[in-house]
VMD Tcl script that builds the backbone (N, CA, C; Angstrom):
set m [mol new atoms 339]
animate dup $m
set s [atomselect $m all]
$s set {name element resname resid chain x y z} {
  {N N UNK 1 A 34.016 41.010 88.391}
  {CA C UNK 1 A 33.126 40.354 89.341}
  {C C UNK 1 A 33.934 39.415 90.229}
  {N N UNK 2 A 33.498 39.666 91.529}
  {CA C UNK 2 A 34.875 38.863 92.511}
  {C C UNK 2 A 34.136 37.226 92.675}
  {N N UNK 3 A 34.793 35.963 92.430}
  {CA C UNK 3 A 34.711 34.762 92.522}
  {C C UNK 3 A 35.382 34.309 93.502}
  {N N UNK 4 A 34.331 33.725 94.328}
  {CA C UNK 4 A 35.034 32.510 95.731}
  {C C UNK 4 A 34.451 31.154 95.644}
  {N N UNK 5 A 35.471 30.134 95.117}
  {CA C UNK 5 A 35.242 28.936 95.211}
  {C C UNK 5 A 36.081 28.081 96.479}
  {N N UNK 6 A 34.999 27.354 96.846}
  {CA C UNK 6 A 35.955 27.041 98.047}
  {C C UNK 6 A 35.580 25.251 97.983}
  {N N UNK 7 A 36.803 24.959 98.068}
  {CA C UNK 7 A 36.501 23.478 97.982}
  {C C UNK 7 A 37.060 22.764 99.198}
  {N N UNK 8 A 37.163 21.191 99.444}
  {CA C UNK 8 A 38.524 20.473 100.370}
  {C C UNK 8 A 37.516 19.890 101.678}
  {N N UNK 9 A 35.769 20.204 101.731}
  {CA C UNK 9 A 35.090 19.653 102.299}
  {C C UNK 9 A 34.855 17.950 102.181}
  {N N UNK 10 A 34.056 17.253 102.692}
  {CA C UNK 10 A 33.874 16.064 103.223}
  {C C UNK 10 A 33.228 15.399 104.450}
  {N N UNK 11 A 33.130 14.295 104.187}
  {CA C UNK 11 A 32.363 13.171 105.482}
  {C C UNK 11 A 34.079 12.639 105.783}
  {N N UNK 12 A 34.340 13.062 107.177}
  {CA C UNK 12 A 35.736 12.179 107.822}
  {C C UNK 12 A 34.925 12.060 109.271}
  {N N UNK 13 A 35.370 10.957 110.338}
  {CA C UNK 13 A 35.277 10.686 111.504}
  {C C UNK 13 A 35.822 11.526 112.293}
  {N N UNK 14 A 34.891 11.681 113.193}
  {CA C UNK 14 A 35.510 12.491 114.863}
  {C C UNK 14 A 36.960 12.209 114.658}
  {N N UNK 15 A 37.854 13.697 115.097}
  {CA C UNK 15 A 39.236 13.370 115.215}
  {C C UNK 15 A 39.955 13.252 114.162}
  {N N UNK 16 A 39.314 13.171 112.935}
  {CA C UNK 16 A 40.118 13.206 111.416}
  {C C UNK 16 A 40.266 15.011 111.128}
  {N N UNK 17 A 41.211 15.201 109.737}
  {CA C UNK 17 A 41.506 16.570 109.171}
  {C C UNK 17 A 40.747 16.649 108.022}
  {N N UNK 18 A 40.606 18.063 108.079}
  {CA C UNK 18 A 40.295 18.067 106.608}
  {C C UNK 18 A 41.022 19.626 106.426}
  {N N UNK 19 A 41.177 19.835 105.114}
  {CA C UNK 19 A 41.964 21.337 104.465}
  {C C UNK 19 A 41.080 21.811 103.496}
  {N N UNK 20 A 40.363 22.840 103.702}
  {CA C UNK 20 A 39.251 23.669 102.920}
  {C C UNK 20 A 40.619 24.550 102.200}
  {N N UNK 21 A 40.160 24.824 101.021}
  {CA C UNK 21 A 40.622 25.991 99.882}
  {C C UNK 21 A 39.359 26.971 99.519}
  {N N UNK 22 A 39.921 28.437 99.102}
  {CA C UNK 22 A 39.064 29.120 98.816}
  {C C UNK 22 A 39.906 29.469 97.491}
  {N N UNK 23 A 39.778 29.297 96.475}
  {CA C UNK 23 A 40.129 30.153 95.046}
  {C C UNK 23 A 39.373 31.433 94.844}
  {N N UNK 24 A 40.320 32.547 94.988}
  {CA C UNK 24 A 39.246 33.894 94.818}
  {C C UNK 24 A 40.249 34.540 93.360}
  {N N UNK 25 A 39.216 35.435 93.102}
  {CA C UNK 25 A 39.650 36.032 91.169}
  {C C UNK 25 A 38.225 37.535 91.302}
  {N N UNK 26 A 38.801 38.159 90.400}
  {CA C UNK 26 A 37.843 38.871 90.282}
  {C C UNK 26 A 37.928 40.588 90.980}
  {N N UNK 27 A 38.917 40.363 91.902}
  {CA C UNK 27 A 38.942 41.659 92.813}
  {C C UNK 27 A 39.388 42.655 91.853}
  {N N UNK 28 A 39.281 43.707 92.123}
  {CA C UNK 28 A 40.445 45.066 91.612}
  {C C UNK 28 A 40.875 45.588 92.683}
  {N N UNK 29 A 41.200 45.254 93.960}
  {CA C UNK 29 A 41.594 45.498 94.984}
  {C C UNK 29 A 41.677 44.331 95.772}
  {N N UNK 30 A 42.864 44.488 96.867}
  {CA C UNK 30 A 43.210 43.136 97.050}
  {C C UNK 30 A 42.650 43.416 98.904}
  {N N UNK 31 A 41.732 42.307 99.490}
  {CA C UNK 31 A 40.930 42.756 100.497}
  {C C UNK 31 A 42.343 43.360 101.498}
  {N N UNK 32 A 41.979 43.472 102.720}
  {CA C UNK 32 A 43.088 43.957 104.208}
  {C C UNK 32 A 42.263 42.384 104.956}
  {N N UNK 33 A 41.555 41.624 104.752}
  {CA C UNK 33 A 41.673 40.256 105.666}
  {C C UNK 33 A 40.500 39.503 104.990}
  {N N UNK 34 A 40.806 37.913 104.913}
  {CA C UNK 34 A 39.759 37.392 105.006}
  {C C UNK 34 A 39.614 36.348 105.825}
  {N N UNK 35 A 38.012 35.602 105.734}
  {CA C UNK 35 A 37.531 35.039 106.778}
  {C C UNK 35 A 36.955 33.691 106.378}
  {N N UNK 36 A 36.919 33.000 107.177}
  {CA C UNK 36 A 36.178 31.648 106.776}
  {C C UNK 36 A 34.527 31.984 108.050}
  {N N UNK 37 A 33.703 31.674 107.298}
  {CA C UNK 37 A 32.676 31.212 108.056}
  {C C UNK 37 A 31.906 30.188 107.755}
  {N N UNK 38 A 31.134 29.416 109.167}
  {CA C UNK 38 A 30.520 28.271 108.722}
  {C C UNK 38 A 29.146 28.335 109.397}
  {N N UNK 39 A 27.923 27.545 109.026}
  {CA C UNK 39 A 26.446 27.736 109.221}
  {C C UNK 39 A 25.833 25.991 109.140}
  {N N UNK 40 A 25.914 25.630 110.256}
  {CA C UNK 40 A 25.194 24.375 110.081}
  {C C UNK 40 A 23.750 24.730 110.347}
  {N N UNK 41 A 23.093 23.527 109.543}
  {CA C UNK 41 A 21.447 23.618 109.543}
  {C C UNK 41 A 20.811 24.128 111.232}
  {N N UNK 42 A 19.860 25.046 110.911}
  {CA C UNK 42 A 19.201 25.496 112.282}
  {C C UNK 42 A 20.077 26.672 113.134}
  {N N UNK 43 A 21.118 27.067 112.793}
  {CA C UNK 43 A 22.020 27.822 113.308}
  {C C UNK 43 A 22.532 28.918 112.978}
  {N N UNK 44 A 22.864 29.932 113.577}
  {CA C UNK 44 A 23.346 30.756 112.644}
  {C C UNK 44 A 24.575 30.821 112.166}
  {N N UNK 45 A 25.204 32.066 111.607}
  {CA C UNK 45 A 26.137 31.865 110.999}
  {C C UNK 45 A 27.298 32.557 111.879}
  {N N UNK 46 A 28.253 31.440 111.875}
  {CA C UNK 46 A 29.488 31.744 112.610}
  {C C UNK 46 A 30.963 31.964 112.176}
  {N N UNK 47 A 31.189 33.229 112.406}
  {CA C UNK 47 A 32.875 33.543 112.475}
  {C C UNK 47 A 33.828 32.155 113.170}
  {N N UNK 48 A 34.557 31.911 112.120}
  {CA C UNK 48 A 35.297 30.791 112.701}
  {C C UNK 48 A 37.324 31.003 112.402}
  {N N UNK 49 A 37.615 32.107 111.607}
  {CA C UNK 49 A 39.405 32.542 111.715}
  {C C UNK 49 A 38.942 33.333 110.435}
  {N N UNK 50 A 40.543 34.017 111.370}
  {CA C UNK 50 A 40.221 35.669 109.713}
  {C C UNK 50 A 42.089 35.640 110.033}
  {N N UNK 51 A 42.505 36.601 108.449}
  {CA C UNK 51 A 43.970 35.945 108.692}
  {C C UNK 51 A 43.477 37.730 108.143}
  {N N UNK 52 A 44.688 39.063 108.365}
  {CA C UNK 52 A 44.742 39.993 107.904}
  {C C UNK 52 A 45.571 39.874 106.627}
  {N N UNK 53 A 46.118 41.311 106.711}
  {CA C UNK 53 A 47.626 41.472 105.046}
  {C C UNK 53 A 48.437 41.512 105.849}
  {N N UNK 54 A 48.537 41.581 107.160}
  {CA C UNK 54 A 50.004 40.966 107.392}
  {C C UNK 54 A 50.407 39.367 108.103}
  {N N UNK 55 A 49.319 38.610 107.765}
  {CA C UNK 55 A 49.066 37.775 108.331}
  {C C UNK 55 A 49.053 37.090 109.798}
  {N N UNK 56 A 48.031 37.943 110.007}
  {CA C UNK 56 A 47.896 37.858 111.829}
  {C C UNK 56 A 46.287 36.874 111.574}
  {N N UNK 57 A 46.254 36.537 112.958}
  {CA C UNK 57 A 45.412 35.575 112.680}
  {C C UNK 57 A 43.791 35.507 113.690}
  {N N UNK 58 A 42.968 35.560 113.677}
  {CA C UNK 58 A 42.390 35.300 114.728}
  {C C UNK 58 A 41.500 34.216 114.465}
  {N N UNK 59 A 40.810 33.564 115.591}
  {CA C UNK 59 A 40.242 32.152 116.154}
  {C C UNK 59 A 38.854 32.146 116.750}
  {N N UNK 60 A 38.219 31.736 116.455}
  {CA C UNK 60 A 36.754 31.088 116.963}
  {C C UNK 60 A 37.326 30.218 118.278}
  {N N UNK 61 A 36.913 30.869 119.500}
  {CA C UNK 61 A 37.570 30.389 120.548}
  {C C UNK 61 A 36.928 28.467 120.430}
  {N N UNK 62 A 35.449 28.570 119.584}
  {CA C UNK 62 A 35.357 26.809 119.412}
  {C C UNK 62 A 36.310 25.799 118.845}
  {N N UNK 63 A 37.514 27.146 117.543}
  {CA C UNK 63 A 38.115 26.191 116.848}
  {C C UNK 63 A 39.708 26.766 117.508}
  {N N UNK 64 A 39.597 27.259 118.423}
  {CA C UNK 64 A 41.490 27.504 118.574}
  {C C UNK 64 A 42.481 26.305 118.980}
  {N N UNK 65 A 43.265 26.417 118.355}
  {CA C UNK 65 A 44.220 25.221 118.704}
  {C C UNK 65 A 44.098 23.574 117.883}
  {N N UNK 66 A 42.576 23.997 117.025}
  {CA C UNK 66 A 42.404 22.593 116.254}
  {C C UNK 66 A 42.669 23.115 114.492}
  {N N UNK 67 A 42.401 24.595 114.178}
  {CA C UNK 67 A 42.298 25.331 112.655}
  {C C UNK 67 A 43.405 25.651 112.403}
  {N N UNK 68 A 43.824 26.277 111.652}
  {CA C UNK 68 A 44.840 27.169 111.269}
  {C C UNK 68 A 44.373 27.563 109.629}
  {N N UNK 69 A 44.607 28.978 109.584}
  {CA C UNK 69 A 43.843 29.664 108.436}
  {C C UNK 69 A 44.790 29.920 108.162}
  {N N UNK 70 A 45.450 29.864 107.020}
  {CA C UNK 70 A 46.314 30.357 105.941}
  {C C UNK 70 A 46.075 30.918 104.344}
  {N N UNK 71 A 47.294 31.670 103.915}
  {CA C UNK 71 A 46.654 32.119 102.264}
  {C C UNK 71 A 48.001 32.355 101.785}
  {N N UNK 72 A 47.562 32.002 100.285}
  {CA C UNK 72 A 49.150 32.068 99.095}
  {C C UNK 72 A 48.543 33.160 98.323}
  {N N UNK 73 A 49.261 34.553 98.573}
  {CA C UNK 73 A 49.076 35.459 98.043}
  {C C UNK 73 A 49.374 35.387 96.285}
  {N N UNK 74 A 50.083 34.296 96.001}
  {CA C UNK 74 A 50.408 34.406 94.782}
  {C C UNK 74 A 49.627 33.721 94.035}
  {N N UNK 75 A 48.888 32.792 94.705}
  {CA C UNK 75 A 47.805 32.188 94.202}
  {C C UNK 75 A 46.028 32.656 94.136}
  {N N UNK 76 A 46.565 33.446 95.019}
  {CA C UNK 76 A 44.841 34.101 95.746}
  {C C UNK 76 A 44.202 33.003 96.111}
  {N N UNK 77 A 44.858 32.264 97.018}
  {CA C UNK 77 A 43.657 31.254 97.578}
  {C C UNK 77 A 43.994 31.211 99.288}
  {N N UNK 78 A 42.742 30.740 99.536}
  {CA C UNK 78 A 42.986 30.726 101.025}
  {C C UNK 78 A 42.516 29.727 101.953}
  {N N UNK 79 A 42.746 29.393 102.613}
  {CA C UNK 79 A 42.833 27.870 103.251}
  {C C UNK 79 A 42.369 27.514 104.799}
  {N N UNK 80 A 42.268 26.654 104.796}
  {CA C UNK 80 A 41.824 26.179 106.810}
  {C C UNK 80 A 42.155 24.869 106.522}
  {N N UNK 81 A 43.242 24.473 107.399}
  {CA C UNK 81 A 43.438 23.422 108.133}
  {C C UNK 81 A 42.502 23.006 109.325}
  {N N UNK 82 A 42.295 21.976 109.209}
  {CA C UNK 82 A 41.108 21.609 110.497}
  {C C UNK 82 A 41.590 20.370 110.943}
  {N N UNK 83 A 42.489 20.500 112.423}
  {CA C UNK 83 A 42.430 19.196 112.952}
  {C C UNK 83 A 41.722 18.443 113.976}
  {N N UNK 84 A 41.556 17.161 114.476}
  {CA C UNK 84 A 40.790 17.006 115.672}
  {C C UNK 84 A 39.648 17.588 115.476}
  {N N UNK 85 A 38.880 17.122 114.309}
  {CA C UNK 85 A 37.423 17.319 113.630}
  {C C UNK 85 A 36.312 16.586 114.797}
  {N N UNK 86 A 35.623 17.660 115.451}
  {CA C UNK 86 A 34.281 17.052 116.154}
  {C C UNK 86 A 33.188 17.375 115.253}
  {N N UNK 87 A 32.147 16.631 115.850}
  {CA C UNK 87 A 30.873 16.841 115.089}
  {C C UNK 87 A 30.400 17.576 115.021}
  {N N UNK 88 A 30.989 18.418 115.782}
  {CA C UNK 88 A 30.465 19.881 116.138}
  {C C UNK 88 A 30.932 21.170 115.172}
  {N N UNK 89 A 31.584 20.579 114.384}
  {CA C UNK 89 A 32.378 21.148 113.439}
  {C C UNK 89 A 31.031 20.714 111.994}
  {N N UNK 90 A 30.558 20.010 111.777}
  {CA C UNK 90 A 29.729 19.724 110.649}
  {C C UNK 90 A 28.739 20.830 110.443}
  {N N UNK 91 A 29.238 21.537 109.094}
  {CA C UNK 91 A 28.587 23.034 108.814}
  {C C UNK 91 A 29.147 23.101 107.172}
  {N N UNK 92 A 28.514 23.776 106.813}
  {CA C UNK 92 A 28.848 24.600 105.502}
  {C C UNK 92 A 29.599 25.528 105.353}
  {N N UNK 93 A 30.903 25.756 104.621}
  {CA C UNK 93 A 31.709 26.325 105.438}
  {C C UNK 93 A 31.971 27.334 104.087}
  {N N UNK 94 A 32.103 28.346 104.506}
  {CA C UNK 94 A 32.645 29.758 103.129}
  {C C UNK 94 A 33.433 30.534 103.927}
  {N N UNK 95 A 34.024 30.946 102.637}
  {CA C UNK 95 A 35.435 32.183 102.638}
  {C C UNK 95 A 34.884 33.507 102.036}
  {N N UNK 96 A 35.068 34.519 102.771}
  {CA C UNK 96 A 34.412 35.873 102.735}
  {C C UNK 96 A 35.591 36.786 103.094}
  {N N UNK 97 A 35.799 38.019 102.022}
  {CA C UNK 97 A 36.734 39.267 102.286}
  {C C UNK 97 A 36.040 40.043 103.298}
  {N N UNK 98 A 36.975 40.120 104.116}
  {CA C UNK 98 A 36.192 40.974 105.269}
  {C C UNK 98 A 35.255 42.472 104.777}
  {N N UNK 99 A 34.566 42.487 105.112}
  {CA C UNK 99 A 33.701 44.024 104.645}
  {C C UNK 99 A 32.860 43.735 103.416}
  {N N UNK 100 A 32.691 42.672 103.143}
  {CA C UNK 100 A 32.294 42.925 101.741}
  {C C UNK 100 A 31.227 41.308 102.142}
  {N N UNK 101 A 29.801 41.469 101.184}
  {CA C UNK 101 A 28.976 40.425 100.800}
  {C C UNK 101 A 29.066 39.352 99.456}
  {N N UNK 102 A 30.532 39.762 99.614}
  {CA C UNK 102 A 30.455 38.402 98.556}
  {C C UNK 102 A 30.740 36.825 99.259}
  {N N UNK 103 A 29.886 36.108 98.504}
  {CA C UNK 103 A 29.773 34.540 99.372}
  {C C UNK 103 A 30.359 33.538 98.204}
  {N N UNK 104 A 30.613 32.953 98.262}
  {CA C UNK 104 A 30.734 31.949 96.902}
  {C C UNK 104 A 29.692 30.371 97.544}
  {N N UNK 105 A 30.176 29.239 96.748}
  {CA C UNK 105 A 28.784 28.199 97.108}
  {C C UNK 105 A 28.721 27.660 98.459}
  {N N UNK 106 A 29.947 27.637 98.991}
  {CA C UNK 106 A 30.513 26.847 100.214}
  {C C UNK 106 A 30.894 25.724 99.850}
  {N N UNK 107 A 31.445 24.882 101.261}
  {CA C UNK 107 A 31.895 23.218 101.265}
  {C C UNK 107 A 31.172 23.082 102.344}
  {N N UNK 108 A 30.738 21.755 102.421}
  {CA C UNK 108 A 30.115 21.011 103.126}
  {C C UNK 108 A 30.954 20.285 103.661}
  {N N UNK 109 A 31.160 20.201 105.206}
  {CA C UNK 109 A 32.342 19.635 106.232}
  {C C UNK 109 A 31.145 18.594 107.109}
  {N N UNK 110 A 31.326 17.018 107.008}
  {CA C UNK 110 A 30.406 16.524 107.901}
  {C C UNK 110 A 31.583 15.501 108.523}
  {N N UNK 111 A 31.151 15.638 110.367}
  {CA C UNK 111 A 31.829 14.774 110.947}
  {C C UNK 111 A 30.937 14.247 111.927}
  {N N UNK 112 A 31.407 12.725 111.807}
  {CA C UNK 112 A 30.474 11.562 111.757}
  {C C UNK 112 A 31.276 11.556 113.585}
  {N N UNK 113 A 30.385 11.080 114.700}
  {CA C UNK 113 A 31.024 10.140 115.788}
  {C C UNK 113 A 31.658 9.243 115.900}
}
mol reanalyze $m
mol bondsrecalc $m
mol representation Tube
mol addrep $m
């Protein structure tokens, strides 16, 4: 059974970082990319960086130049750097293997003005 825990959320001020982790276990196959997405209240749910297996990267043109999605294959975990945090960024945020419906609980990312 595939497990995604994703932790490294928080309340920081406009303009602060934060570094989300995803701990994944469980696969018998190891995905070709995964993704972070996030869903604040009233909204839907948004693609925000997907890193492939050869680690290429792509960007939520809202978050380019402030994220950076990374992963330690040896760890199976996978990560987002988030800098220059707007409020606009305050969402619930999960890590998802591309193609597939597995969700784990999320993190909760809130940024204050």
């Amino acid at each position: 059974q595939v497990q995604l825990v994703e932790s490294g959320g928080g309340s920081v001020q406009a303009g602060g970082s934060l570094r989300l982790s995803c701990a994944a276990s469980g696969y018998t196959y190891s995905p070709n990319c995964m993704a972070w997405f996030r869903q604040a209240p009233g909204k839907e749910r948004e693609g925000v960086a997907l890193i492939d297996s050869d680690g290429r990267t792509t960007y939520a043109d809202s978050v380019k130049g402030r994220f950076t999605i990374s992963k330690d294959n040896a760890k199976n975990t996978l990560y987002l750097q988030m800098n220059s945090l707007k409020p606009e960024d305050t969402a619930m945020y999960y890590c998802v293997p591309c193609g597939t419906n597995y969700w784990g609980q999320g993190t909760q990312v809130t940024v204050s003005s």
